[in-house]
C-alpha positions in Angstrom: -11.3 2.0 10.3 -8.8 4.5 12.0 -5.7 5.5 9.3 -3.1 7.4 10.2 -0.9 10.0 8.1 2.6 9.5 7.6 4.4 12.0 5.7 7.5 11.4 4.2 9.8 14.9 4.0 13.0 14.0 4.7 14.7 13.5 1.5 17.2 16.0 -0.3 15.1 16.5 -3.4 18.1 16.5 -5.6 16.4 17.2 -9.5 14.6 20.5 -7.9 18.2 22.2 -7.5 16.9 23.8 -4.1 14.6 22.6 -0.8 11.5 21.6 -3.1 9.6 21.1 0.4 10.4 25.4 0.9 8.7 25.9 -2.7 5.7 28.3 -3.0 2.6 26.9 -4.6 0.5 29.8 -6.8 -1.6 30.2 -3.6 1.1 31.2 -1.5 1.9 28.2 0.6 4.6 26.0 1.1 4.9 22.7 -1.0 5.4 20.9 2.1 3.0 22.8 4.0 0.0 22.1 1.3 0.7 18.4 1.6 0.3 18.0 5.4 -2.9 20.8 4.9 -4.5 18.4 2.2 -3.7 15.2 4.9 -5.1 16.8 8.0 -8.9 17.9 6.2 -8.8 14.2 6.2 -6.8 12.3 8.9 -7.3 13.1 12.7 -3.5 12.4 13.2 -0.9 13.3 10.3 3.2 12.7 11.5 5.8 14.7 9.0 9.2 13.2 9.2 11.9 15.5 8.4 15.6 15.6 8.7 17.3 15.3 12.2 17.2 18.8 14.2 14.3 20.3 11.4 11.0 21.8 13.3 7.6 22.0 11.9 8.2 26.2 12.1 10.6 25.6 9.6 8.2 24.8 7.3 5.2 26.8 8.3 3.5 23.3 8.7 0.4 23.7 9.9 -0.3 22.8 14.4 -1.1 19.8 14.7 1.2 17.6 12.9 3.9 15.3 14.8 7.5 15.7 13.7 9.0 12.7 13.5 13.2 13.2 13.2 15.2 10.3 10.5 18.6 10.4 11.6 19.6 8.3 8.6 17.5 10.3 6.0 21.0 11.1 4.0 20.9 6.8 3.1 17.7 6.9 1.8 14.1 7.0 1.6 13.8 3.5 3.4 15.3 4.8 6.5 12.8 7.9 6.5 10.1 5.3 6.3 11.7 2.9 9.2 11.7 6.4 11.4 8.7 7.3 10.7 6.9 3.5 10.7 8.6 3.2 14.4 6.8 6.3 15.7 3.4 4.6 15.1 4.4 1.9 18.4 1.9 4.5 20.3 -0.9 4.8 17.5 -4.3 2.7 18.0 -4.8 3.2 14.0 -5.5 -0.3 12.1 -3.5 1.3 8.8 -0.8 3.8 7.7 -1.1 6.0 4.5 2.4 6.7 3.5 2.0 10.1 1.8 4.9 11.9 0.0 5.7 15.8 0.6 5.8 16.3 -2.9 2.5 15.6 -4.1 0.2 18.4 -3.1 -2.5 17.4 -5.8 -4.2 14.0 -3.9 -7.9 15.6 -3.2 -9.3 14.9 0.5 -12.3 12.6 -1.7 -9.6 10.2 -3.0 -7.8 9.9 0.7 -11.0 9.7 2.6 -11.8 6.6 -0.3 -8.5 4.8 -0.1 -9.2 5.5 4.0 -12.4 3.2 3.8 -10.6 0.7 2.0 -8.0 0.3 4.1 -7.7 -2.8 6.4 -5.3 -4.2 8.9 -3.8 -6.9 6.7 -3.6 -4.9 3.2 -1.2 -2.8 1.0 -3.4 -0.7 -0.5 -2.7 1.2 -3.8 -4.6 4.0 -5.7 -5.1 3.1 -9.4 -5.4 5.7 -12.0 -5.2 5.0 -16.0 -3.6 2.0 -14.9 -1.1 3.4 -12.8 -0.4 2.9 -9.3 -0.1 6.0 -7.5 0.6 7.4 -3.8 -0.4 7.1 -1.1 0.0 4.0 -0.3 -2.0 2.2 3.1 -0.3 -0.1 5.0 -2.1 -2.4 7.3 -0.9 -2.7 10.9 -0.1 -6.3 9.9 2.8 -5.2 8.0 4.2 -2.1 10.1 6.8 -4.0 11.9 8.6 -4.8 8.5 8.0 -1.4 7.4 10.1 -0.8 11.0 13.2 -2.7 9.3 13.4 -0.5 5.7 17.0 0.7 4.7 18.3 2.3 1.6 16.8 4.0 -1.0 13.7 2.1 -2.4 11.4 3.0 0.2 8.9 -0.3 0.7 9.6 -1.8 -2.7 10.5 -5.2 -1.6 8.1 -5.6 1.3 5.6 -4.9 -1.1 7.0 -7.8 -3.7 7.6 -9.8 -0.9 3.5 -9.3 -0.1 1.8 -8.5 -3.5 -0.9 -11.4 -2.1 -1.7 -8.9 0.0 -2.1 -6.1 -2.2 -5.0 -4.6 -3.8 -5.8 -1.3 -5.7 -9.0 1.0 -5.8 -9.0 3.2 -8.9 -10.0 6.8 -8.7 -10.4 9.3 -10.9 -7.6 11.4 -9.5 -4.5 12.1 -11.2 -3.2 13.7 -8.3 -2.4 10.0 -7.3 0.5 10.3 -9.7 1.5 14.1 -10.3 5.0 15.0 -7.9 6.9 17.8 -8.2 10.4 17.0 -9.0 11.7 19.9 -10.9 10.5 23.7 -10.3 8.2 23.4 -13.8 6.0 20.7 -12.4 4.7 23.5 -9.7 3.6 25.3 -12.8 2.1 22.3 -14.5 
């Protein structure tokens, strides 16, 4: 099963009261930068999508990774994800894990799992206490929708519109479910 990493780092990050992707981890790295690290010990191709005209450099993102530009990233997370979904036209990958750039925490062992879950016609979720977390894997079966997102609730309805398809692995990570939204969650 080949996955590929999709990144979403476009948004404006509003509650942090600065650019939470520029924040600086207790280890001296970037937020955004520890999130595409963390994906690439895992996935041989990881895509970042970031605002229109941003460069990897201005993130000190690791080499590598693809930028992928959302012109529309100002209207909402959906649009990120519709930027970044239509990039993956060139991909051979049978899945898509839609990772956030705010949640450093996921360890490799929990994305190589959900990785091996993963097929072509699933939504896959990781479970903790109950909890669905990120990322989440779409199969290739559902990429052209993901190609048609708008607004602000990221793949919400596709996944309602799909929960047959859905399934959950639970793992012992609460990574799955720690972001950082305000600067005290980096010290957390």
């Amino acid at each position: 099963m080949t996955v590929v990493a999709l990144v979403l780092a476009a948004g404006q990050g509003l509650r942090f009261g600065a650019d939470k992707r520029r924040a600086i981890l207790p280890d001296g790295r970037s937020l955004l930068a520890q999130c595409v690290e963390r994906a690439q010990v895992v996935f041989d191709e990881v895509r970042v999508v970031l605002r229109d005209g941003e460069r990897a450099e201005d993130f000190d993102l690791p080499a590598g990774c693809r930028v992928i530009h959302s012109t529309d990233a100002a209207l909402g997370m959906g649009h990120s994800l519709a930027a970044g979904a239509a990039s993956l036209n060139d991909s051979q990958a049978e899945a898509v894990a839609i990772l956030l750039g705010d949640m450093p925490w996921i360890a490799p062992q929990t994305l190589r799992a959900l990785t091996e879950a993963a097929s072509p016609s699933t939504i896959l979720f990781p479970l903790h206490d109950g909890q669905r977390g990120h990322p989440v894997l779409f199969g290739r079966e559902f990429w052209p929708a993901l190609t048609q997102l708008t607004g602000d609730e990221g793949a919400r309805a596709l996944v309602q519109a799909h929960r047959d398809h859905c399934i959950t692995l639970d793992v012992a990570d609460a990574g799955v479910l720690r972001d950082v939204d305000t600067p005290d969650a980096l010290r957390s």
